[in-house]
N, C-alpha and C positions, 0 to 999 in steps of 0.2 A: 552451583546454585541455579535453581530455576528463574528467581527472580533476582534479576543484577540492574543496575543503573544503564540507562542509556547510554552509550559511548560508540558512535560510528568512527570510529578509528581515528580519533581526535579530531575531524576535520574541523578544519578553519573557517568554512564555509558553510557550518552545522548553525541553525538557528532556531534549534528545539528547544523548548522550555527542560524543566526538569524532570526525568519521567522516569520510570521503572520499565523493560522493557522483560516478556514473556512468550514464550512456548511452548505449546503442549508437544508438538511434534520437531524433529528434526528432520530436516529435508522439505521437499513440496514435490509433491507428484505433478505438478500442475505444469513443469519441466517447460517455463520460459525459456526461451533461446538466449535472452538478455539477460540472463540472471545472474546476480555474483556468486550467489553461495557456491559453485561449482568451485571457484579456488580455493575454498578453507573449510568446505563439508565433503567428505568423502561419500559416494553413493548418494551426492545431493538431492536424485531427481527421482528420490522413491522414500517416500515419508514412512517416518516410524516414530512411534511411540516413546517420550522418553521415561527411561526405569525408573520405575517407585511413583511415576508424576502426581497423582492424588496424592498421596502421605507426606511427599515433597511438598507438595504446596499447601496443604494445610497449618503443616508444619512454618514455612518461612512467611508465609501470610503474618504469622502473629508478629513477625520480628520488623517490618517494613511500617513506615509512615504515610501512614492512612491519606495526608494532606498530599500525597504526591500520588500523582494516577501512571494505570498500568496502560502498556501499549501492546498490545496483541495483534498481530503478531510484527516484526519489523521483516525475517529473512523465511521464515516459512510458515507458509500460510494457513491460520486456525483452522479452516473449511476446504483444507485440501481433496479429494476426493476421496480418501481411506474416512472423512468422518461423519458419512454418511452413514458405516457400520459401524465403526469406532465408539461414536459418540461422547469422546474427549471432549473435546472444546463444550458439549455444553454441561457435563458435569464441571466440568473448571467455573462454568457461569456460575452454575447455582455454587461454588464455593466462596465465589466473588460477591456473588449478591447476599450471602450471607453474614458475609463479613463487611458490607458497603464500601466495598473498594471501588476507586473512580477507572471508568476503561475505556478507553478506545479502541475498537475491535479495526483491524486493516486486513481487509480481503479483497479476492476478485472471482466471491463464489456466491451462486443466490441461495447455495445452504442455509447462509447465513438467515434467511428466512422462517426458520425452520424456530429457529428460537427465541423469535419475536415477544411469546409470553413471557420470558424472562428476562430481555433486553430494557424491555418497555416500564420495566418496574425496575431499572435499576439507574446507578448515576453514569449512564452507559451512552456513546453515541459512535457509529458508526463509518468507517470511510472507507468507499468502495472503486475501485482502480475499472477505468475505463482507458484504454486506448486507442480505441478503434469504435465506431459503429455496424464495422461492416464483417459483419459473422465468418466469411469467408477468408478475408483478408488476414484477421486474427487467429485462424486458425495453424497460420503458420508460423505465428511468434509466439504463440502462448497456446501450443494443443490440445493440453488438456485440460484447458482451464474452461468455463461456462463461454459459451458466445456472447456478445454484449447485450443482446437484445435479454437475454435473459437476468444479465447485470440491473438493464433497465426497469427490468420488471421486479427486483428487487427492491432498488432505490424507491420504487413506486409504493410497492406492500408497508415501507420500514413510514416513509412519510404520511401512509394512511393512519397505520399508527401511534404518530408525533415521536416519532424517533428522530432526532437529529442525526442527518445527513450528508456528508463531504464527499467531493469526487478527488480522486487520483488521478490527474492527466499524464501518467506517466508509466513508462518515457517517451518521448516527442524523440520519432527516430525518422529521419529525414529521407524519403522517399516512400516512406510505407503510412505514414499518419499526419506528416507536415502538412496535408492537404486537405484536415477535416477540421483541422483545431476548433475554430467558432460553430463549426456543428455541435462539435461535442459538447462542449460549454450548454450550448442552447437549447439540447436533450436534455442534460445534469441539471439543469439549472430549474426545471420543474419540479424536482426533487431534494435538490442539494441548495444550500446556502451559500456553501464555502468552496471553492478549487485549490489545491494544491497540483502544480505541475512541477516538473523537470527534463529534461534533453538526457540522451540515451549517455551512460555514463560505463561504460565497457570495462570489464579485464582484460585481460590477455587472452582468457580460454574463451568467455565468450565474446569476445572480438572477433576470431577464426568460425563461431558459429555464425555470429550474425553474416558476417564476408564472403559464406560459403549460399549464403541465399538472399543478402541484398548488395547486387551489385557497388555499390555507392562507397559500403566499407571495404572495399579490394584496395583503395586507392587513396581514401578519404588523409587529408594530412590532419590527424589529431592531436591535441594538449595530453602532456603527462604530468598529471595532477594527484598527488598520492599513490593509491596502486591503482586507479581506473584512468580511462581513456576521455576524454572530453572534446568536445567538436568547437569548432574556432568559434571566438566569445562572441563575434561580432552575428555569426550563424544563432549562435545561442540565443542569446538578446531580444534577437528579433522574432522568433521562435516565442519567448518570454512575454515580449510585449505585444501580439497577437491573440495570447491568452487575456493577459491585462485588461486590453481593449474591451472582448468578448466579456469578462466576469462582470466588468462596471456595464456593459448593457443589457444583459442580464441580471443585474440586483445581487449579485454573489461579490466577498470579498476574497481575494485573491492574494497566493502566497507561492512561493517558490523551493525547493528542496535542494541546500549544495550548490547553491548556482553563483554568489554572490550578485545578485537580481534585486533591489532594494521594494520593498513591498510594506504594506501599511495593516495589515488584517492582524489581528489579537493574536494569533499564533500559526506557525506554518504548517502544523499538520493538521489542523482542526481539533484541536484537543479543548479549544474556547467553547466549542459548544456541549462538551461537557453538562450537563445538569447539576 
């Protein structure tokens, strides 16, 4: 099935509403150093197309409840850089707008741009993964993915044209971004309403990636929580409530992902602002 119910691996710590979640592509070129899908996607870090995907989703669209919205993408990302030629993700739009299915698109691409006329007419809103501001710095966590400043300038085009907009602070990995957090906020927050954040949450394979280029994880004594890796609560927390702080002085409400972090915002992924 293309489109199946939301289910991160049961966690206990999940505090998503109810949601359908979706793919056009398998994998992400966009080849985060942090990413999970490397333990349960083979050839993770090179996106392809999944088989039949039009006639699949035409298809399963009719059998799904309308009242429950889709989430695009959760593990690999709509505006990976193949869909620039591709252009999957926005024939999927226009399937979606056609059938007035509720979405929220999750990327960390200013592609996403690209399809504004169709976004803007639909019950559609947007949330875009900032981790960094510093183009450089992010170059070696997330290579091929857009620099932030181009993020920015996304966030900026979707808000001109009353797109509802949420940032991603995520993940908060301690030594590479623990140092901007209320910057970030305070960029986003000219464009975005809502934060969702979380603290770097590792497997096994990329635990060894990240270790192999931020000193910190060589040594780091981590929580084994599920199948991913988790930095001590007390680190966490304070990590958590440094966003907190920034979202309430910024006008943004504020939520958290898996963290068990108690937060007050209508929903933790921004799915609230919804239209």
């Amino acid at each position: 099935m293309l489109i199946q119910p939301f289910d991160p691996w049961k966690s206990k710590l999940c505090t998503c509403p109810e949601k359908y979640s979706f793919s056009p592509y398998t994998g992400c070129s966009h080849a985060c150093i942090y990413c999970y899908i490397s333990s349960y996607i083979p050839n993770s870090f090179h996106a392809r197309l999944k088989k039949d995907l039009f006639k699949r989703l035409k298809k399963e669209i009719k059998r799904i409840d309308k009242k429950i919205y889709i989430s695009m993408s959760n593990s690999s990302d709509p505006y990976t850089p193949e869909e620039k030629e591709l252009r999957a993700t926005r024939k999927c739009l226009k399937i979606f707008k056609e059938n007035e299915i509720r979405l929220l698109i999750i990327t960390k691409s200013d592609i996403v741009v690209r399809d504004i006329d169709l976004i803007a007419d639909m019950h559609a809103s947007v949330s875009i993964t900032l981790t960094s501001l510093d183009d450089k710095k992010i170059a070696s966590i997330e290579p091929r993915a857009p620099p932030p400043s181009k993020r920015l300038e996304a966030m900026e085009e979707l808000h001109i044209h009353d797109i509802p907009c949420s940032v991603r602070l995520d993940p908060i990995i301690p030594t590479i971004n623990d140092d901007e957090l209320e910057d970030i906020v305070k960029e986003a927050s000219r464009y975005c309403s809502h934060v969702v954040t979380s603290t770097i949450k590792p497997r096994r394979d990329s635990l060894k990636r990240l270790a192999a280029i931020v000193p910190y994880f060589k040594d780091a004594r981590l929580e084994k929580i599920g199948n991913s890796f988790y930095l001590p609560s007390s680190l966490r927390f304070s990590f958590l409530s440094r966003v907190e702080k920034a979202a309430k002085q910024y006008g943004m409400s504020f939520a958290t992902c898996r963290e068990g972090y108690p937060f007050k915002a209508s929903s933790c992924d921004g799915s609230h602002l919804i239209p």
